[in-house]
N, C-alpha and C positions, 0 to 999 in steps of 0.2 A: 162486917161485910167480908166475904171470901168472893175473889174475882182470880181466874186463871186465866192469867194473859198471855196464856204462851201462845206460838205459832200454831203446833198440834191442834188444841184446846179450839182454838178458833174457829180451824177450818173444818174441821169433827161440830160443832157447832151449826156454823152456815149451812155446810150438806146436812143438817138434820133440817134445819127451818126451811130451808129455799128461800132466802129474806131477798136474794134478788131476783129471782127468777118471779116473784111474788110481786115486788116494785120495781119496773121499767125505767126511773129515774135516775141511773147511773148509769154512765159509758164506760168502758170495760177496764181502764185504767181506774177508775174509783175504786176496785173491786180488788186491786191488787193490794195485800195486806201488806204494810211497810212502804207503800206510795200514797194510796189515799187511807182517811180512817175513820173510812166507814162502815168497814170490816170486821173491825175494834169493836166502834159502838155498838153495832150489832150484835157481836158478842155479848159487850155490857149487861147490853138490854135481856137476852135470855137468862143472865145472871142474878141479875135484882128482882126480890120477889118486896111487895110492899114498901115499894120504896118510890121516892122523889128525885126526881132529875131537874135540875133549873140551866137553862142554855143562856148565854148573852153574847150574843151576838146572833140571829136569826138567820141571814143571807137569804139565800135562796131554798131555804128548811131542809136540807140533805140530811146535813146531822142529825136535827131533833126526829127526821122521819128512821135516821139510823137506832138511833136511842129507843125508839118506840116499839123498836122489835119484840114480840111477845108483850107488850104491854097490858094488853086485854085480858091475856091469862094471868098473867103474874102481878094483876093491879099494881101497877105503878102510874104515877102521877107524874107529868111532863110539861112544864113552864118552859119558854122560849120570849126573846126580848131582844128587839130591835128598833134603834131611832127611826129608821129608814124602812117604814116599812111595804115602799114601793119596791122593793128585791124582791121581797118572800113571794116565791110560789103558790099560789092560793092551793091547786091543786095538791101540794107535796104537802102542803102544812094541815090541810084538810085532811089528807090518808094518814099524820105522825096522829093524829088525834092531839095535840101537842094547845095548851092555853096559850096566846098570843097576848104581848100587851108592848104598846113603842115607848113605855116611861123607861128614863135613865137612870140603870141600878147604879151607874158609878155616879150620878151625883150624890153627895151625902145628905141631903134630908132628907131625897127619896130613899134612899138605901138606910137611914134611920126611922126611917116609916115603915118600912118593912124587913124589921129587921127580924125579925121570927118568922115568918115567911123564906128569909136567906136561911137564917142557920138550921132549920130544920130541912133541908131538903140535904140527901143524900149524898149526891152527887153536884156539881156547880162544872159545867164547861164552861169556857172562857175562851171566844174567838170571835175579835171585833178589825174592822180596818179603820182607820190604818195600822198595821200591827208596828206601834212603836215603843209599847211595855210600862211607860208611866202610870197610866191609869189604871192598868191591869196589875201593875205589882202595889198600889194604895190600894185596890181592895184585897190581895194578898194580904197584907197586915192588917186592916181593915179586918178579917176574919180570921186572922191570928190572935187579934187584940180580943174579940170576941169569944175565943174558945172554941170557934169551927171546928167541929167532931168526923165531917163526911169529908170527900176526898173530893180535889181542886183539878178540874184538869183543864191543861195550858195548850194551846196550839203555837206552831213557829214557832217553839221556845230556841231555833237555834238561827233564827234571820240574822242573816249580817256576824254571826260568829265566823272569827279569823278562820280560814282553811275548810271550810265547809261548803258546801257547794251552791248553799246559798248566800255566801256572803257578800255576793255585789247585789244583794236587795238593801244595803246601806243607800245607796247610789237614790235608793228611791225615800229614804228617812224609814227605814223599817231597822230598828234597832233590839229586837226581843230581847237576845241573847246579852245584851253589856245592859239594858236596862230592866229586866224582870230575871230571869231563866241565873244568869251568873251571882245575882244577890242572891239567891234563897241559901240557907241553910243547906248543906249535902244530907243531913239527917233528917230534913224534913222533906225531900224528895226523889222521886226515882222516875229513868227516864223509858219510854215502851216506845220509842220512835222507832225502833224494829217489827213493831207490829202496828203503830200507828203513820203518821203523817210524814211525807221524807222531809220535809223541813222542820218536822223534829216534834213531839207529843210527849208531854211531861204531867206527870200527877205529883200534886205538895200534897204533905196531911203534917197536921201536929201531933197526932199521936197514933203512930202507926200501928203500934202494938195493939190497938184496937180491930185492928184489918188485916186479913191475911191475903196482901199479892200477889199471884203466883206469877212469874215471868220467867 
């Protein structure tokens, strides 16, 4: 997989697609790359040509409708998963073209049940609330242990880190950064929260050299 994350990259991108001008469901702060990142995905998404994107965490479908950018052209396949599936936007989730389903990938029989289903998809975002990092960093090793090949991407990975701007979301049990984000390996990931989320957008892989990141 080749992804050029850079700032340039991005916005040479966007002005080519018109991905928001196209979908009316962001307010203009979403739009700004390195505050929201959906500017990111967006990107992504013109970048993956045959390939598989699986979401966990659903929300209100911003994301997976971010992801879905150019999907139609570049056949790419877009899984979304939310317990709660009284959030999701019917209409957002309906334009991502994105499959919907509310089983719990982080319980483990389900996530043993479909466990070729997980590893074969390309991409794997990862944004559920409460963002407290336990569950999210068990399925981090969980597809370490596996031999995950595609790239992991992390939301919040810096909630509640000392001196950062989010750090009084502790206040609220949002702990990313001391329990997911500050365990990983430095070698197994690198952080684009310049171009993605300001509370911070992190991508793990186990074996990078398979992927060329540009940032």
């Amino acid at each position: 997989m080749i992804l050029n994350l850079t700032k340039e990259n991005i916005e040479n991108l966007l002005n080519t697609c018109n991905f928001f001008e196209k979908n009316n469901f962001y307010n203009s702060e979403d739009k700004i790359i390195g505050r929201g990142h959906y500017s990111l995905f967006a990107a992504i998404g013109i970048q993956l040509i045959n390939s598989k994107i699986i979401e966990i965490g659903t929300c209100t479908g911003h994301s997976i409708l971010s992801f879905s950018n150019n999907s139609t052209i570049n056949n790419n396949t877009l899984f979304t998963y939310d317990i709660n599936p009284c959030n999701v936007c019917q209409n957002i989730l309906k334009t991502s073209g994105a499959i919907f389903s509310n089983i719990n990938l982080f319980d483990p029989k389900i996530r043993e049940s479909n466990i070729n289903h997980i590893l074969s998809a390309n991409i794997i975002f990862i944004d559920i609330d409460p963002h407290i990092g336990i569950i999210e960093y068990d399925m981090v090793l969980w597809l370490k242990k596996n031999k995950y090949e595609g790239l992991i991407i992390l939301d919040d990975i810096y909630l509640s880190k000392t001196g950062h701007e989010y750090e009084n979301r502790k206040i609220e049990g949002h702990y990313m950064y001391q329990n997911l984000w500050a365990k990983i390996p430095d070698n197994e990931k690198i952080c684009i929260s310049n171009v993605g989320h300001s509370s911070g957008t992190g991508i793990v892989c186990f074996n990078f050299e398979k992927h060329k990141i540009i940032i």
